[in-house]
Backbone as a chain_set.jsonl record, in Angstrom:
{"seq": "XXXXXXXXXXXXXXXXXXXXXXXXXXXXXXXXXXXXXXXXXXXXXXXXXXXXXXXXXXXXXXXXXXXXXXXXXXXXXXXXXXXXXXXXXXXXXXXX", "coords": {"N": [[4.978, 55.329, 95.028], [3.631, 53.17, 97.743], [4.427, 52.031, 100.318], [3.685, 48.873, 102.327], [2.182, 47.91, 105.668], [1.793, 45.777, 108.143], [-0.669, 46.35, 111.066], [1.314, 45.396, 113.542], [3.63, 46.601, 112.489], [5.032, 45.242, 110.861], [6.524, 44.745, 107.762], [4.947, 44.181, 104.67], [4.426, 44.577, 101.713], [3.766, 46.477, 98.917], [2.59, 49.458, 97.161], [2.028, 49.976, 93.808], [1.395, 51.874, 91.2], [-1.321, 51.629, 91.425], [-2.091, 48.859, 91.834], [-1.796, 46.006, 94.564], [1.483, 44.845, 95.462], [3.076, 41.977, 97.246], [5.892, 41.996, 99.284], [7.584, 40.548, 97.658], [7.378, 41.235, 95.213], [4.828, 39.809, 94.512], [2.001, 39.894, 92.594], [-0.584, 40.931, 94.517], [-3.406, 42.208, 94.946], [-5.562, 45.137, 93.583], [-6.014, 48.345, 93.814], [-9.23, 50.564, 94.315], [-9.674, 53.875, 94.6], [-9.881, 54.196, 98.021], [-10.304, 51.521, 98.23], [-9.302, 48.272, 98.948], [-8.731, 45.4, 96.767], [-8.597, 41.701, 96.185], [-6.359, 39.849, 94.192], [-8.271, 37.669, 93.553], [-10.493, 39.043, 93.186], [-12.032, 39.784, 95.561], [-13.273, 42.09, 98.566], [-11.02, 42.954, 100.117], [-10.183, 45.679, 102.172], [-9.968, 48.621, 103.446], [-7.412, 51.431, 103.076], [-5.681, 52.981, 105.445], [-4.511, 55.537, 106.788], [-2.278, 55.735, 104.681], [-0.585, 53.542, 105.233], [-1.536, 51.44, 105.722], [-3.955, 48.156, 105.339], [-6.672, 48.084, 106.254], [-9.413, 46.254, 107.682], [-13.384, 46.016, 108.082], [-14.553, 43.78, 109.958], [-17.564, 43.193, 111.436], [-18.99, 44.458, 109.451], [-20.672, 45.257, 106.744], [-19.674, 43.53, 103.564], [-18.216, 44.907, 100.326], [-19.649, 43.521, 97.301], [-17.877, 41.174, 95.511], [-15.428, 41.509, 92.813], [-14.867, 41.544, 89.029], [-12.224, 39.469, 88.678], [-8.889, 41.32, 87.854], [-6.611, 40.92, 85.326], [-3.164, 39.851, 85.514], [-1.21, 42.497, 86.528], [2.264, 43.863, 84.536], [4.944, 42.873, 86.652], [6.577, 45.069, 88.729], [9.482, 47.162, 89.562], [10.658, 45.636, 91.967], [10.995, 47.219, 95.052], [13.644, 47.98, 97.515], [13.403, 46.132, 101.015], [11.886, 48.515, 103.109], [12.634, 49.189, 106.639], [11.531, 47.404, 109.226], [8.364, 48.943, 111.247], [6.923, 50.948, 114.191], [4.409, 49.278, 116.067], [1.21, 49.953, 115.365], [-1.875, 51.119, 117.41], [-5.523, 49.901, 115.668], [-7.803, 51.588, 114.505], [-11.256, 50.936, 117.133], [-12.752, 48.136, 116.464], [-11.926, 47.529, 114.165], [-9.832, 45.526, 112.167], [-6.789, 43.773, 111.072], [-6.147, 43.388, 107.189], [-4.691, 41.709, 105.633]], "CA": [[4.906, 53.995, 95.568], [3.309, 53.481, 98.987], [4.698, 50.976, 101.258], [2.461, 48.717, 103.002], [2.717, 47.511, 106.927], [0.714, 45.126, 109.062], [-0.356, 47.128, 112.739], [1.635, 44.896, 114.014], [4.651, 46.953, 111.768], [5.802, 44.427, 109.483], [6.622, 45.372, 106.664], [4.241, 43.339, 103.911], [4.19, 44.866, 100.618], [3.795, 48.009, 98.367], [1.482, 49.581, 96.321], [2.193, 50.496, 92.722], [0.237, 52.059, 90.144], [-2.862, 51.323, 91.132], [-1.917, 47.733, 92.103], [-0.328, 45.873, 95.318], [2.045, 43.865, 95.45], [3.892, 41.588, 98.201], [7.705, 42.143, 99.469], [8.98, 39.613, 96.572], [6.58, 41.411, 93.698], [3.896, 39.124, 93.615], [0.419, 40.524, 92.515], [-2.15, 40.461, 95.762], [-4.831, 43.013, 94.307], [-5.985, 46.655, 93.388], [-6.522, 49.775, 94.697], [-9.717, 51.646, 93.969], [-10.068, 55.022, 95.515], [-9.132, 53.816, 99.04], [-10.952, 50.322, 98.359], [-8.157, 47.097, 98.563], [-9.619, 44.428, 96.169], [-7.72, 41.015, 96.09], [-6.361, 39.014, 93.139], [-9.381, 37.293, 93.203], [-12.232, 39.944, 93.054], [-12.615, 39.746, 96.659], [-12.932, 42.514, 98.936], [-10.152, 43.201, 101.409], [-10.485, 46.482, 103.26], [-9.043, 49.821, 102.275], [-6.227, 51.546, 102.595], [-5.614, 53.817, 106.148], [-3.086, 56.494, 107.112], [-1.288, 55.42, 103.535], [0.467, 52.539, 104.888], [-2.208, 50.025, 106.612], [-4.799, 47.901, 104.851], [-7.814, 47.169, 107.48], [-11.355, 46.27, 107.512], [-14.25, 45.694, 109.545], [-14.939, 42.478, 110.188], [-18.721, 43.657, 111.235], [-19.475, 45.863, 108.438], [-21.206, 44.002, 104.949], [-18.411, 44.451, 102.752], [-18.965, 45.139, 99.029], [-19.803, 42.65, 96.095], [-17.065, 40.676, 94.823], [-15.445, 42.214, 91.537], [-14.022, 40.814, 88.089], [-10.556, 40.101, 88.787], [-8.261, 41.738, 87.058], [-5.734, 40.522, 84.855], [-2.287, 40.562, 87.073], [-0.191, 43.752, 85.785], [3.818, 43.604, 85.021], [5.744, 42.802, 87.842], [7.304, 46.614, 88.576], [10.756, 46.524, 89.853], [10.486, 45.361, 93.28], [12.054, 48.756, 96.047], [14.211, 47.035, 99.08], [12.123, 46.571, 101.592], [12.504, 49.594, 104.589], [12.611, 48.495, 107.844], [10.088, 47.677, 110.113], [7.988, 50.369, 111.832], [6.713, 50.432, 115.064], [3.132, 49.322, 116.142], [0.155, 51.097, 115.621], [-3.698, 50.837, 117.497], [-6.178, 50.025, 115.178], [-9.393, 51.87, 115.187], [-12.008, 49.93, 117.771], [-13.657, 47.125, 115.416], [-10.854, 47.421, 113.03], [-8.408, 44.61, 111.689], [-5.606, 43.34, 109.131], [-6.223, 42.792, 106.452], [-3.384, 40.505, 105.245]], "C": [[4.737, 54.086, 97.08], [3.682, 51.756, 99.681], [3.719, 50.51, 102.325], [3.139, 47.825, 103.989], [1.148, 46.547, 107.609], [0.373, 46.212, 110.523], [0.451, 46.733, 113.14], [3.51, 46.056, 113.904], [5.013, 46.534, 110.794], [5.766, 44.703, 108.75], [6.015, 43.927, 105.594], [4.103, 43.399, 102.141], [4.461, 46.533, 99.973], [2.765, 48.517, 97.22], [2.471, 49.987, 94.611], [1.334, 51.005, 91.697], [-0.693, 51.477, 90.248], [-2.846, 49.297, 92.023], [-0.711, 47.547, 93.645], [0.155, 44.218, 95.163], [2.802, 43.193, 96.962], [5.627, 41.989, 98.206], [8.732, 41.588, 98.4], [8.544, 40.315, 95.5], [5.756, 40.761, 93.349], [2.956, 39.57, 93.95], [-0.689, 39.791, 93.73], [-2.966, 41.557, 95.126], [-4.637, 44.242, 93.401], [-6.118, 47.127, 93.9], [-7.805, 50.308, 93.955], [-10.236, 52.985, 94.632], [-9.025, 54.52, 96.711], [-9.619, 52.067, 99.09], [-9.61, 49.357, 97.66], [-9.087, 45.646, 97.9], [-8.296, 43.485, 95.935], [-7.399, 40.266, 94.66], [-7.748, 38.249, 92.546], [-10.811, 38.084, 93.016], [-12.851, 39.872, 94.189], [-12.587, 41.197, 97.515], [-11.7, 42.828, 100.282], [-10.084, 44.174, 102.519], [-10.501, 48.041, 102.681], [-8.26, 50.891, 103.722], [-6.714, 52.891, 103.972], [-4.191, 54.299, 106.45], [-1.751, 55.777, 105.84], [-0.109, 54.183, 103.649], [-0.428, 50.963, 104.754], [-3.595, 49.258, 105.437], [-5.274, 47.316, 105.641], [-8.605, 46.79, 106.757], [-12.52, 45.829, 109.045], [-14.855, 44.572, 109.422], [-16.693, 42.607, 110.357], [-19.443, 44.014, 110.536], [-20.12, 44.77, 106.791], [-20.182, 44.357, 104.296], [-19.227, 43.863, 101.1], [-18.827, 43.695, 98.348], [-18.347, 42.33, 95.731], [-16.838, 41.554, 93.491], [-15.0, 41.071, 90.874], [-13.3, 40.621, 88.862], [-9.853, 40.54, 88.179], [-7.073, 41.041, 86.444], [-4.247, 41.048, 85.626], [-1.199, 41.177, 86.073], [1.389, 43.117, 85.427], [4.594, 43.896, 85.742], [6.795, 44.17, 87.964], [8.691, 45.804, 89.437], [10.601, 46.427, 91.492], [11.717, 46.489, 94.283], [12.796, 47.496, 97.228], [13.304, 47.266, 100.321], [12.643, 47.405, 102.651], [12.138, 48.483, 105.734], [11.668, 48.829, 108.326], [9.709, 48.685, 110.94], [7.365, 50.321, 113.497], [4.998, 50.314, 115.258], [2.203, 50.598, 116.266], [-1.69, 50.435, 116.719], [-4.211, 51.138, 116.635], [-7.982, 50.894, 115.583], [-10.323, 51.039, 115.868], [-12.565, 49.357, 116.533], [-12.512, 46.911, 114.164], [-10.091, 45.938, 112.714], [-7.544, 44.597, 111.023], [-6.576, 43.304, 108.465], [-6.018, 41.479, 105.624], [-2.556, 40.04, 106.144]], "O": [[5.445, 54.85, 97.737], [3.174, 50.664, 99.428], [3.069, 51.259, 103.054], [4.143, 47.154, 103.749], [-0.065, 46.726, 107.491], [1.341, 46.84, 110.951], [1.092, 47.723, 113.494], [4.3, 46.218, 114.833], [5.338, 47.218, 109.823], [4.668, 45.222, 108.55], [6.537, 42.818, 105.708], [3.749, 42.447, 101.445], [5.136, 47.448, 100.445], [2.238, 47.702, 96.463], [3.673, 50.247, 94.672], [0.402, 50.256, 91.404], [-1.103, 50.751, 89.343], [-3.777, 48.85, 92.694], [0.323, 48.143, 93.948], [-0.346, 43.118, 94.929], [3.076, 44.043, 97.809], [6.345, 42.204, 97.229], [9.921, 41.828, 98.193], [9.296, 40.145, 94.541], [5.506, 40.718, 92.145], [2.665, 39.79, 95.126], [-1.285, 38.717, 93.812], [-2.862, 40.989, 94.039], [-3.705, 44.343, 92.604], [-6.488, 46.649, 94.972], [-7.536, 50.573, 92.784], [-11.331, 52.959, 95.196], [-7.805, 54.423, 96.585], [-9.225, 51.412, 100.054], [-9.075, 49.463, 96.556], [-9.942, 45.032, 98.537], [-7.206, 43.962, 95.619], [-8.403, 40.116, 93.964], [-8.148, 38.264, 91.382], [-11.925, 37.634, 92.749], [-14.082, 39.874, 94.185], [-11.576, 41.767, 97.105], [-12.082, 42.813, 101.452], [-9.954, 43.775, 103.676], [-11.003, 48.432, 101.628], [-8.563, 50.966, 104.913], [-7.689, 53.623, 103.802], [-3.113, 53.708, 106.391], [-0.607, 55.435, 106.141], [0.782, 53.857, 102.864], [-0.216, 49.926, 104.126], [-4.145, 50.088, 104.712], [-4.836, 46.232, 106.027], [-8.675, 46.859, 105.53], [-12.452, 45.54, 110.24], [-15.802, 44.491, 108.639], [-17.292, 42.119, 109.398], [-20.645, 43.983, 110.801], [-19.738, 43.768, 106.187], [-19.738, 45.499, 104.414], [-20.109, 43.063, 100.788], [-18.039, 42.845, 98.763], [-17.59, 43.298, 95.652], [-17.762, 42.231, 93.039], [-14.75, 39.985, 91.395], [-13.329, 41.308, 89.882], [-10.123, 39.926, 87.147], [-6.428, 40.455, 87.314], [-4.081, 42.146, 86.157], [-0.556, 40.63, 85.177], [1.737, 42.05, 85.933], [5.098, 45.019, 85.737], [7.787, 44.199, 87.235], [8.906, 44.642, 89.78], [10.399, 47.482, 92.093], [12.944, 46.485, 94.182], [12.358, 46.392, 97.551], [12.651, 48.276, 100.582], [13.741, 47.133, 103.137], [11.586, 47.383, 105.696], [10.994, 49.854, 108.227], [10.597, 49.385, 111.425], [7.521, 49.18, 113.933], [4.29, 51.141, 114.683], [2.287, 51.67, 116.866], [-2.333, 49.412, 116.486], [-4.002, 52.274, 116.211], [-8.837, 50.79, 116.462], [-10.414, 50.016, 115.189], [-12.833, 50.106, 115.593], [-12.551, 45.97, 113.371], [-9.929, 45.382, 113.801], [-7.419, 45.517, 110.214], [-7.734, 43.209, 108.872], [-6.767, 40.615, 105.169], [-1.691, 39.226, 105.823]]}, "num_chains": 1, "name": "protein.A"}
């Protein structure tokens, strides 16, 4: 399970099997490879230094997908404490 952070630090979510979820357990997307796809079949960014989910605002981003049917709610971890900021790569953003 990979814990997920805004640059900013905040602590936002977590990944699980393949799927992430928010701080309470509720289904925001998929993972494929390093590619973050949202509940809706949208693209979101993908997945840097194992915590961060960017993207490039510039960049074409891929085709919409299905969406996927939303998995069972895993047992939600406590959330760790916040981390400290990071710089994003130039052109970079959040994601979420």
């Amino acid at each position: 399970m990979n814990h997920i952070f805004k640059s900013t630090g905040i602590y936002i979510g977590f990944i699980a099997n393949g799927f992430l979820f928010s701080r309470d357990g509720e289904y925001l997307g998929w993972i494929e490879n390093t590619f973050v796809w949202d509940a809706k079949g949208r693209f979101r960014g993908q997945i840097w230094q194992e915590k961060y989910i960017i993207y490039n605002p510039f960049a074409v981003s891929p085709v919409p997908r299905t969406p996927r049917s939303a998995p069972q709610m895993p047992v939600v971890p406590p959330p760790p404490a916040n981390i400290g900021p990071v710089t994003l790569p130039t052109g970079w953003a959040d994601s979420f």
